[in-house]
Residue, then its C-alpha position, 0 to 999 in steps of 0.5 A: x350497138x354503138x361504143x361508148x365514150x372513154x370514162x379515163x377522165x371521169x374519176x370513178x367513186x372511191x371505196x367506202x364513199x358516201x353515194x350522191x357525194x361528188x369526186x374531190x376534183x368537183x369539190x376543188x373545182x373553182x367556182x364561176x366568176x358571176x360578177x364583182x362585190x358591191x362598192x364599199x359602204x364606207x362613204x355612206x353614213x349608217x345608221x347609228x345604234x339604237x337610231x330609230x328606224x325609218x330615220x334619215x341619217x343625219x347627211x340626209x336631213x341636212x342636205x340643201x333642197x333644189x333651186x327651184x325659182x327666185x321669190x316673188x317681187x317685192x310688195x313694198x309699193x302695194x298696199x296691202x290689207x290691215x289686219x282683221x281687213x274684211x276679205x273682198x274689200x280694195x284697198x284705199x289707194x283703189x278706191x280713191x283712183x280719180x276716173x280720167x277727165x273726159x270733160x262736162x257736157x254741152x250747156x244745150x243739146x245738139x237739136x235744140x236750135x229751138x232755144x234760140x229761134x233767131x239763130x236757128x232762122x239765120x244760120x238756116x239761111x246764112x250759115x257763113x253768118x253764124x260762123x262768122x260771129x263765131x270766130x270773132x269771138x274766138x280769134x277776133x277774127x272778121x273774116x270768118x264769114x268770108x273763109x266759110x264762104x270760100x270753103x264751101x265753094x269748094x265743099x270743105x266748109x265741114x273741115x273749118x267748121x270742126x276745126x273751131x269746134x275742136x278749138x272751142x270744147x278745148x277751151x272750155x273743157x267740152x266733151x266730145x258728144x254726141x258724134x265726133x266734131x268731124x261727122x257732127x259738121x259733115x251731116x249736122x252742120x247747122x245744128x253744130x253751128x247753133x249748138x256752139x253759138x248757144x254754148x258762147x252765149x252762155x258762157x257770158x260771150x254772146x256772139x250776135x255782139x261781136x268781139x267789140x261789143x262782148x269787150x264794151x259789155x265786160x269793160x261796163x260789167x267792171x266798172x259797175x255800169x251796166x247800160x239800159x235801155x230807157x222804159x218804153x214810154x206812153x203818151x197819155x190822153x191829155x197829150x193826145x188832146x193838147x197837140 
């Protein structure tokens, strides 16, 4: 059998006392240290007596709310819609926006060189021509038949002629159409040349004329003299008789 272990440090139960009660040496012993009390309350405000519960105390109500973000700009410059102003509907300023200027159409189309079968026929044949009495008009220039001639010696017609193509719808507030002034004289440069040629003549400057000629129409438009050809005359049969 195995000893036991000396019980001299175990104080035994008193005479006369209570069975389950512990020895006064547990009862005095101190207790565990599990931990310090909470902070002091005294910073935080409580509820008052006979506040309603489930009621912030009143530093909670007045507390600032978070920056989350400065407002929208400023709609001073927009106009905004009246009241009682139908929803969906634009304001006015929308409505009355001017669309951009992109200029008027051509007097004639690009392929009806048939209005003018007489320049349809010349600048088939002498497209140097056409150009010519174009430029005349436009630079009074006499040399255009002559710088259209050169250019084409050196394929380069296509560039002079786009270029008073430009020169000309930028006087006269032409748009660009059909095609760009460029591919117009570089696939159709006849029908370019005729197409611009009807467009001076019905601007009141007929090119077949020449710078002088347009100039002596107008100065006689002016002075409310405008020059006719005599009637054709007949001879009648007693003429015929007599000689």
């Amino acid at each position: 059998m195995g000893r036991s272990e000396s019980t001299t440090e175990i104080e035994p139960p008193s005479p006369g006392q209570q069975m389950g009660s512990y020895p006064q040496s547990y009862q005095t012993a101190q207790s565990l240290e599990i931990g310090r009390p909470w902070e002091s309350t005294a910073e935080i405000e409580t509820s008052n007596p006979g506040q309603q519960m489930g009621s912030y105390p009143t530093s909670f109500q007045t507390a600032q709310p978070p920056q989350i973000g400065r407002p929208w700009e400023s709609t001073a410059g927009i106009e905004t819609p009246n009241a009682g102003q139908q929803m969906g509907y634009y304001p006015q300023s929308f409505q009355t926006a001017q669309p951009p200027q992109i200029g008027r159409p051509w007097a004639t189309e690009l392929f009806d060189c048939h209005e003018d079968p007489t320049n349809a026929v010349m600048t088939a044949l002498f497209p140097c021509v056409t150009f010519g009495q174009i430029a005349e008009v436009m630079d009074a220039c006499p040399f255009g038949t002559v710088v259209y001639m050169l250019t084409s010696a050196v394929c380069m017609e296509w560039f002079i002629g786009s270029t008073y193509r430009t020169r000309l719808r930028n006087r006269y507030g032409v748009v660009e159409a059909p095609f760009h002034d460029i591919i117009s004289h570089c696939f159709c440069p006849y029908c370019s040349l005729c197409q611009e040629f009807r467009e001076l003549k019905k601007q009141g400057l007929n090119p077949a004329l020449g710078f002088k000629g347009i100039l002596a129409e107008q100065q006689a438009k002016q002075n409310g003299k405008i020059y006719k050809p005599p009637p054709a005359q007949a001879m009648s049969m007693t003429a015929k008789a007599a000689s």
